[in-house]
C-alpha positions as CSV (number, residue, x, y, z in Angstrom):
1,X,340.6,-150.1,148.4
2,X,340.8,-153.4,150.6
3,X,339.7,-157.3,149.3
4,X,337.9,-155.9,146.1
5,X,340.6,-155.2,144.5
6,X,341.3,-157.6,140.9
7,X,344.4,-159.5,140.8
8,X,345.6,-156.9,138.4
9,X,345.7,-154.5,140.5
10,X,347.8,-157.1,142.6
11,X,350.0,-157.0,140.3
12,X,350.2,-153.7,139.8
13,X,351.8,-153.0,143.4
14,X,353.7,-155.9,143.2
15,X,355.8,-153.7,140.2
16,X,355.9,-151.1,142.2
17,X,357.3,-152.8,145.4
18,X,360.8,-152.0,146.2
19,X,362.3,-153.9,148.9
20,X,364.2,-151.5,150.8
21,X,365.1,-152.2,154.6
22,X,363.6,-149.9,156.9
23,X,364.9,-148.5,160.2
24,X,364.1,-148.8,163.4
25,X,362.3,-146.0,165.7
26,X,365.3,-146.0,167.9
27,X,368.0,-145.4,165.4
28,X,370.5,-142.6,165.5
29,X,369.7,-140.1,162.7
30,X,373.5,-139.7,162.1
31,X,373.2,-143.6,161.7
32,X,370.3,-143.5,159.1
33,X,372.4,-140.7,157.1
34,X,375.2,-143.1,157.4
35,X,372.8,-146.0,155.6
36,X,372.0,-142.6,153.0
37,X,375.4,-142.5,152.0
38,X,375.9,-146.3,151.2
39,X,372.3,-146.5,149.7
40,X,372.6,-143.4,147.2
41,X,369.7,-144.3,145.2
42,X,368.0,-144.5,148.2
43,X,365.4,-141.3,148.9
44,X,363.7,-142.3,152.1
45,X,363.4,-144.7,154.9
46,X,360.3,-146.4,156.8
47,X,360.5,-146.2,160.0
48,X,359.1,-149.4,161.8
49,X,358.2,-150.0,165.4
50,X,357.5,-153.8,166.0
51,X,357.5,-154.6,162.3
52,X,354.2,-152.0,161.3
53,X,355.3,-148.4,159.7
54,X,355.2,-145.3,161.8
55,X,357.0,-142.4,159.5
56,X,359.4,-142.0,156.7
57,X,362.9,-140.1,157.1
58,X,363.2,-138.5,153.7
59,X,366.9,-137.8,152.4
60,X,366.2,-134.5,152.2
61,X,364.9,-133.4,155.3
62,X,367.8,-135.5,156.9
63,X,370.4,-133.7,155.2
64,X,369.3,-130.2,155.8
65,X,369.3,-130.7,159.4
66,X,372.0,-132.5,159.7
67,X,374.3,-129.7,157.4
68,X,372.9,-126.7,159.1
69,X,374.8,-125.1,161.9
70,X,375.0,-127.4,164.8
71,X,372.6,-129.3,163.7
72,X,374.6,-132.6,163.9
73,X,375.4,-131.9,167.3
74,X,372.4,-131.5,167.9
75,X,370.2,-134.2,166.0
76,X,373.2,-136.8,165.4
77,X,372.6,-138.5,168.5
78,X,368.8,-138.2,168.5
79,X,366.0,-140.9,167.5
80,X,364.8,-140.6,163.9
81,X,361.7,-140.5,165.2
82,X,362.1,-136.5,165.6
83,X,363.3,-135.8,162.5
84,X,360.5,-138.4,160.2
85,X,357.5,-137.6,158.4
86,X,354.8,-138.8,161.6
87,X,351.7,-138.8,158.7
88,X,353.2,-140.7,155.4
89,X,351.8,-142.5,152.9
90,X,351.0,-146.1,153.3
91,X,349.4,-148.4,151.4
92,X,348.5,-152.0,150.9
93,X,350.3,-154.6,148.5
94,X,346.1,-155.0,147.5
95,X,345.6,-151.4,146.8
96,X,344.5,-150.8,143.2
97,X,347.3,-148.1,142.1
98,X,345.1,-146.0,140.2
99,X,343.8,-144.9,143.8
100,X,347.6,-144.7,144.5
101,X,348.5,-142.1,141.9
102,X,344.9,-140.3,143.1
103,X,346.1,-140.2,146.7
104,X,349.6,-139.0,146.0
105,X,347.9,-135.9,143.5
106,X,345.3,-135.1,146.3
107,X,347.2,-134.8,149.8
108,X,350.7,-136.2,149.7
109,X,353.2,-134.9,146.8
110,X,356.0,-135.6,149.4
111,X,355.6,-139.0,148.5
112,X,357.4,-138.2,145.2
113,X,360.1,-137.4,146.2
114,X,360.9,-139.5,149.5
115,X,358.2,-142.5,148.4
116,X,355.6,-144.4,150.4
117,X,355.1,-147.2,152.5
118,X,353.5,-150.5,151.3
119,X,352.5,-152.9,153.7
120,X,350.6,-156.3,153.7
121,X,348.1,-156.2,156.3
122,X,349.7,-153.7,158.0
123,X,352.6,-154.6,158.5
124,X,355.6,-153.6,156.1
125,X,356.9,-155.0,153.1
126,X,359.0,-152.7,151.4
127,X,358.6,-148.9,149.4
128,X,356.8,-147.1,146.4
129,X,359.1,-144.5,145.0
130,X,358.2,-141.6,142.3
131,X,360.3,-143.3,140.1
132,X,358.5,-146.9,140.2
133,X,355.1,-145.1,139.9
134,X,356.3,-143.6,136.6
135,X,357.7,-147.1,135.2
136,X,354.7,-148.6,136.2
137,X,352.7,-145.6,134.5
138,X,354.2,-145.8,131.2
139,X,353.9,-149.3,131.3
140,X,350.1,-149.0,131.5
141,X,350.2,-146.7,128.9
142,X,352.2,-148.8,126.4
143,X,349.9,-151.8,127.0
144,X,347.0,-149.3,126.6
145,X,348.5,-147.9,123.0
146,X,348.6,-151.9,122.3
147,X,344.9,-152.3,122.8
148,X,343.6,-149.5,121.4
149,X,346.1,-150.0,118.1
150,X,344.8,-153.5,118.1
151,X,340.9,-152.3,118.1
152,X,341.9,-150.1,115.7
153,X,342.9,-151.9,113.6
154,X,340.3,-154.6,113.8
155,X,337.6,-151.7,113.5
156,X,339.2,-150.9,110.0
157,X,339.0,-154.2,108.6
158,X,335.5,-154.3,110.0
159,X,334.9,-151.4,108.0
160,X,336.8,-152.3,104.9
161,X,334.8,-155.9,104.6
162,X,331.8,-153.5,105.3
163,X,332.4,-151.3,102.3
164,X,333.1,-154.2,100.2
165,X,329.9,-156.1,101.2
166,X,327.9,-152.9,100.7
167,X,329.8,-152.3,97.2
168,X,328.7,-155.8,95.8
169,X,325.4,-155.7,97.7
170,X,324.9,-152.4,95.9
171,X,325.6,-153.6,92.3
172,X,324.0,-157.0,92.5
173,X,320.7,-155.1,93.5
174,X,321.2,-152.4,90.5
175,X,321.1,-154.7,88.2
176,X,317.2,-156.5,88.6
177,X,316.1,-153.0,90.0
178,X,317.1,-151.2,87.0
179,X,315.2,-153.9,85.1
180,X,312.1,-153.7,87.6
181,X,312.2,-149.5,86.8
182,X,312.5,-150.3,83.2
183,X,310.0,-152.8,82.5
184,X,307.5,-150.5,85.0
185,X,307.9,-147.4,82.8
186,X,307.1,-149.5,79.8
187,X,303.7,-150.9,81.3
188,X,303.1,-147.0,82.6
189,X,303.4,-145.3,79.4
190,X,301.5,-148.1,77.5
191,X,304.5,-148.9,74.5
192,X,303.0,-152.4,74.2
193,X,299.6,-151.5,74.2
194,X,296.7,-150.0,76.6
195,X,296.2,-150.9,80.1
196,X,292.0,-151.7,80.2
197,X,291.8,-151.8,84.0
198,X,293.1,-148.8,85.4
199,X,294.0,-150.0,88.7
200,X,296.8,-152.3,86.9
201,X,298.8,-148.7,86.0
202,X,298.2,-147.6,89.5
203,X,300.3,-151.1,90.7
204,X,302.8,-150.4,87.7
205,X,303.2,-146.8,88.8
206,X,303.5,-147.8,92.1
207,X,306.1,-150.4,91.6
208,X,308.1,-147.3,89.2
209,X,308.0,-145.2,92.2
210,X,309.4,-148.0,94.8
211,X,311.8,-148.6,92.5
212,X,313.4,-145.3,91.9
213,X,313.0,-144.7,95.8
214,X,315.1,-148.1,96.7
215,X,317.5,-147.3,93.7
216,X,318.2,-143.7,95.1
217,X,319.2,-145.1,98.8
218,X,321.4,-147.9,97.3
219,X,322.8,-145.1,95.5
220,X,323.4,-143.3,99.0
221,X,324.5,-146.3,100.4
222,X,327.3,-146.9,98.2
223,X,328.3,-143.6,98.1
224,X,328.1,-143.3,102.1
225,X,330.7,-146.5,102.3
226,X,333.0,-144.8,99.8
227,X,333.3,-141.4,101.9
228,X,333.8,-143.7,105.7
229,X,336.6,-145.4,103.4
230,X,338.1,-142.5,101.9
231,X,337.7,-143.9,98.6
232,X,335.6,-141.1,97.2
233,X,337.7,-139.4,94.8
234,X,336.7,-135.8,93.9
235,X,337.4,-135.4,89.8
236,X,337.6,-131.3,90.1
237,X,336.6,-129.2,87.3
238,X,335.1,-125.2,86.9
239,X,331.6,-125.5,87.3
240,X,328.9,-122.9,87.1
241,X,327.2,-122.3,90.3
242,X,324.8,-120.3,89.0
243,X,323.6,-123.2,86.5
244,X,324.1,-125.7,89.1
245,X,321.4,-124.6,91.5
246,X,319.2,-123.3,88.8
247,X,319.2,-127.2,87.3
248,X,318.9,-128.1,91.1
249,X,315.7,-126.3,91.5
250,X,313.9,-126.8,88.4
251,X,314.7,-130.5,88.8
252,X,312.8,-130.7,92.2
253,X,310.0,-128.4,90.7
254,X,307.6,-131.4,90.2
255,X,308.2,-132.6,93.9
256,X,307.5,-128.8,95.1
257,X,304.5,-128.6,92.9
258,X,302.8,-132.4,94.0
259,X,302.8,-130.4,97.6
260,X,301.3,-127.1,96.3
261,X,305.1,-125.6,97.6
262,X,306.4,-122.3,96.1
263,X,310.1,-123.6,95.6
264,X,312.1,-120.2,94.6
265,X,315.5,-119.0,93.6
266,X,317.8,-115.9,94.1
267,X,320.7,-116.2,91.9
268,X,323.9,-114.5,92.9
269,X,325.8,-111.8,90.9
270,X,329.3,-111.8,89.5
271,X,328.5,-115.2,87.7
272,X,330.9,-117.8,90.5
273,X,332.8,-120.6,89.3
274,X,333.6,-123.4,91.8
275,X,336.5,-125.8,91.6
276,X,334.5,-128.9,92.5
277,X,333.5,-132.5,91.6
278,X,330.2,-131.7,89.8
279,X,328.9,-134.8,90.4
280,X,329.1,-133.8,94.3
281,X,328.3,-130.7,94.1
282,X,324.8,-131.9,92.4
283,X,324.1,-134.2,94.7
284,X,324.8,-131.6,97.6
285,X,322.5,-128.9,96.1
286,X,319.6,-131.8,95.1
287,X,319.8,-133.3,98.8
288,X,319.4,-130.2,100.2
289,X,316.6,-128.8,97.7
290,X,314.7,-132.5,98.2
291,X,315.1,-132.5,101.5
292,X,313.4,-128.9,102.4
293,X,310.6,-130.1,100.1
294,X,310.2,-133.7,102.0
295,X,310.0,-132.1,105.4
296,X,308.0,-129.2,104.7
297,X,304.2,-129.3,104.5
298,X,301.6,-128.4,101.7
299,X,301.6,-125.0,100.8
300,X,304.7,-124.3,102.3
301,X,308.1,-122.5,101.2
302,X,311.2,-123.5,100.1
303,X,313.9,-121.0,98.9
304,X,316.8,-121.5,97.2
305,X,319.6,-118.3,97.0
306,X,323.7,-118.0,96.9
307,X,325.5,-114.5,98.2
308,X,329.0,-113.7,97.9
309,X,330.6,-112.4,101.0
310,X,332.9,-109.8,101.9
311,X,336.4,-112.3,102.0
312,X,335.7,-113.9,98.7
313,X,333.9,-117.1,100.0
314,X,330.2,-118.2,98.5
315,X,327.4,-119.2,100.7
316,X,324.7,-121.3,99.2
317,X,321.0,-121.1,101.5
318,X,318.3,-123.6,101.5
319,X,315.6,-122.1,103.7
320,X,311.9,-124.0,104.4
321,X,309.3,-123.4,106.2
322,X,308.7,-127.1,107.1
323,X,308.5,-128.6,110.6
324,X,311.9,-128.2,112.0
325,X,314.6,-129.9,113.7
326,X,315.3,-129.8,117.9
327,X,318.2,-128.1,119.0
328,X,319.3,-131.1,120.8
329,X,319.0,-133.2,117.2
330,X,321.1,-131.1,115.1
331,X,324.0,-133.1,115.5
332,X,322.3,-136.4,115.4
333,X,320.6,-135.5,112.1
334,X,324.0,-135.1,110.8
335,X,325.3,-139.3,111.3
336,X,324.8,-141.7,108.8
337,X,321.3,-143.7,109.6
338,X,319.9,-140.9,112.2
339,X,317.0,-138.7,111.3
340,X,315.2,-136.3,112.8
341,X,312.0,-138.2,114.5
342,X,310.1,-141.2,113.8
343,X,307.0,-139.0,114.2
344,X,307.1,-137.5,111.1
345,X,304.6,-139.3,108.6
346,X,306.2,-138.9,105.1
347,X,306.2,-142.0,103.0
348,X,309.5,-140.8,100.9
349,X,311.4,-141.0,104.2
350,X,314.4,-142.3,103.4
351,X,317.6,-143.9,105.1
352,X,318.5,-140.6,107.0
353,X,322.2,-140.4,104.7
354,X,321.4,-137.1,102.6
355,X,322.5,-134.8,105.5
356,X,325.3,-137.0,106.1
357,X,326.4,-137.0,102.8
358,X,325.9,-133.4,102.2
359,X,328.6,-133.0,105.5
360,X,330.6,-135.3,104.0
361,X,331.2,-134.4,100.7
362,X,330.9,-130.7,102.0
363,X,334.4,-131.4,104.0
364,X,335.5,-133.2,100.8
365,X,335.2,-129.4,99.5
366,X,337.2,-127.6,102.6
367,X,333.5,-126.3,102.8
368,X,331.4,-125.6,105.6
369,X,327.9,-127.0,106.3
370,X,325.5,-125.3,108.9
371,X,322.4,-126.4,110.2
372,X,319.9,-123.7,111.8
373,X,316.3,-125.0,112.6
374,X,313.9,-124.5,114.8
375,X,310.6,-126.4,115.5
376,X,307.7,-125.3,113.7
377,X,309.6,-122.5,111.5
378,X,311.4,-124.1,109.4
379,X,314.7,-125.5,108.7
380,X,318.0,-123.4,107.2
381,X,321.1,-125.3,105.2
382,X,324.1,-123.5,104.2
383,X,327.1,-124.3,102.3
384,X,330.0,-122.2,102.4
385,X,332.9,-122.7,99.8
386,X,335.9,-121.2,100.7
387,X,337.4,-118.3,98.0
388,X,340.3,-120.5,97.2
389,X,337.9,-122.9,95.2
390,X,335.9,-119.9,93.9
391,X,336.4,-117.5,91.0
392,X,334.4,-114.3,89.9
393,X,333.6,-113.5,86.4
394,X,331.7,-110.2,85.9
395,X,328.7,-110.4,83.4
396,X,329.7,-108.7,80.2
397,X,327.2,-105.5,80.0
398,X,327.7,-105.6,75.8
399,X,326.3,-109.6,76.2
């Protein structure tokens, strides 16, 4: 507290200034209950010597004494100065009143109730009361709200014109790229005609593989700004679990096998059918699959399996035995953009969205995602659908 202090805070003790007159040291206390009883609003005094503060004479205390047996006879015609508060609060008109509302919380509650000085240098200029401090604190608060509504809502249309760019971005990109991916696999597979120098099908494949790759994170892209803007709608319908991560494995089989990885799968009895956007529910199981593969190295594991569990819910485990994720990165893998380490050399590294995603559409499902990895072991993904979305048809023994 002292000259620092902004001309805000100035301000802010200036609201909380109350002019009330204070007393002198020599004043009857039957006088200053007199001055009570005209000022009924009124819960304390200053008591001044020479213009500069030297005690408060709360209403309270006054009373009391004053209403207990013989005691106006015997502190009627006595100073105030016996009867006041020798160690009360004061403060400068300067004083930032955040320290205010510390000091009164730390060592002087009293000051609630029968208020506290404020002086400019040192000498007095009026009283704080409870009641002030609480205008003056839901004031703050209300122009507070204002802000933060205001940044709000600025950080939604910052998102909004975000999503939109990305949108349009997105689909004015598809359209050469898809041509690019096209026209590549034409000059790959030869349709025209025979490539004489090899090296020519090593640029086109080349260019076929870059092109899927930047296809698939404009792809994520998009679909990350649709989830932040809550324009992703899910278009539910039963789908076959079982199927789903069976097509899910055998379509990452060629990226397993360009590793030497053994990619297995443990299907799960009872045949479950999820409510779910299959389109989602795809993506989910091939990020997770694609992922396991990407991080884990040659001749590695990856294993696929789905249990039901005792209260009717589905859990759906992607287990590798890749490099593995630091404790202290599990939640940062999980953000849109973040990945795991820049250390890791793998040129299909992508934007760092297909955990995110995964989360995101997993919430989109009332499901559960959970991340369990340790360095050097290996990394373990699980999805849990809740029963409500799952139902459980028996295989037929005659099928």
């Amino acid at each position: 507290m002292g000259g620092d202090c902004t001309e805000k805070n100035r301000t802010d003790m200036a609201v909380l200034l109350e002019e009330i007159p204070p007393v002198d040291s020599h004043i009857y206390c039957r006088d200053v209950a007199e001055l009570f009883r005209q000022k009924e609003s009124t819960r304390g005094f200053a008591v001044v010597e020479a213009g500069e503060p030297v005690g408060i004479i709360a209403r309270d205390e006054l009373t009391i004494r004053l209403a207990s047996q013989y005691g106006h006879a015997v502190y009627g015609r006595r100073a105030v100065t016996e009867l006041m508060d020798n160690n009360p609060l004061i403060v400068e008109l300067k004083d930032d009143v955040h320290d205010v509302e510390k000091r009164i919380a730390e060592g002087y509650p009293n000051a609630l109730l029968s208020g506290f000085i404020i002086v400019e240098n040192g000498f007095y200029r009026g009283m704080g009361t409870g009641l002030s401090l609480l205008k003056s604190s839901v004031e703050r608060t209300r122009v507070r709200n204002a802000k933060l509504e205001a940044i709000t809502e600025q950080a939604q249309q910052a998102n909004t014109v975000k999503s939109q760019f990305l949108a349009n971005m997105s689909h004015e990109l598809r359209t050469p790229l898809n041509a690019v991916i096209g026209f590549s696999e034409l000059i790959v597979q030869e349709v025209y005609g025979k490539i004489e120098q090899e090296k020519y099908k090593d640029y086109a494949r080349d260019i076929l593989d870059s092109g899927r790759h930047l296809l698939s994170m404009i792809n994520d892209i998009l679909d990350m700004s649709k989830i932040e803007a809550g324009r992703y709608e899910l278009k539910e319908q039963p789908i076959d679990l079982d199927r789903a991560l069976v097509n899910a494995t055998k379509m990452c089989r060629v990226l397993a096998d360009e590793k030497n990885i053994e990619l297995s799968y443990s299907g799960v009895d009872g045949h479950p059918i999820l409510k779910g956007d299959e389109r989602a529910v795809k993506q989910m199981l091939l990020n997770l699959v694609s992922n396991g593969i990407k991080y884990t190295p040659p001749n590695g594991t990856v294993s696929v399996s789905a249990d039901f569990s005792a209260n009717g819910t589905v859990s759906i485990e992607v287990a590798d035995s890749g490099v593995g994720i630091e404790e202290a990165l599990l939640e940062k893998v999980l953000e849109p953009f973040a990945q795991a380490g820049a250390d890791i050399n793998n040129k299909t590294e992508g934007t760092g969205l297909g955990l995110p995603i995964v989360k995101a559409l997993a919430e989109l499902h009332a499901a559960e995602f959970l991340l369990v990895s340790n360095v050097g072991i290996g990394t373990t993904a699980t999805l849990i659908f809740p029963a409500e979305r799952i139902s459980r048809i028996q295989n037929n023994p005659a099928a």
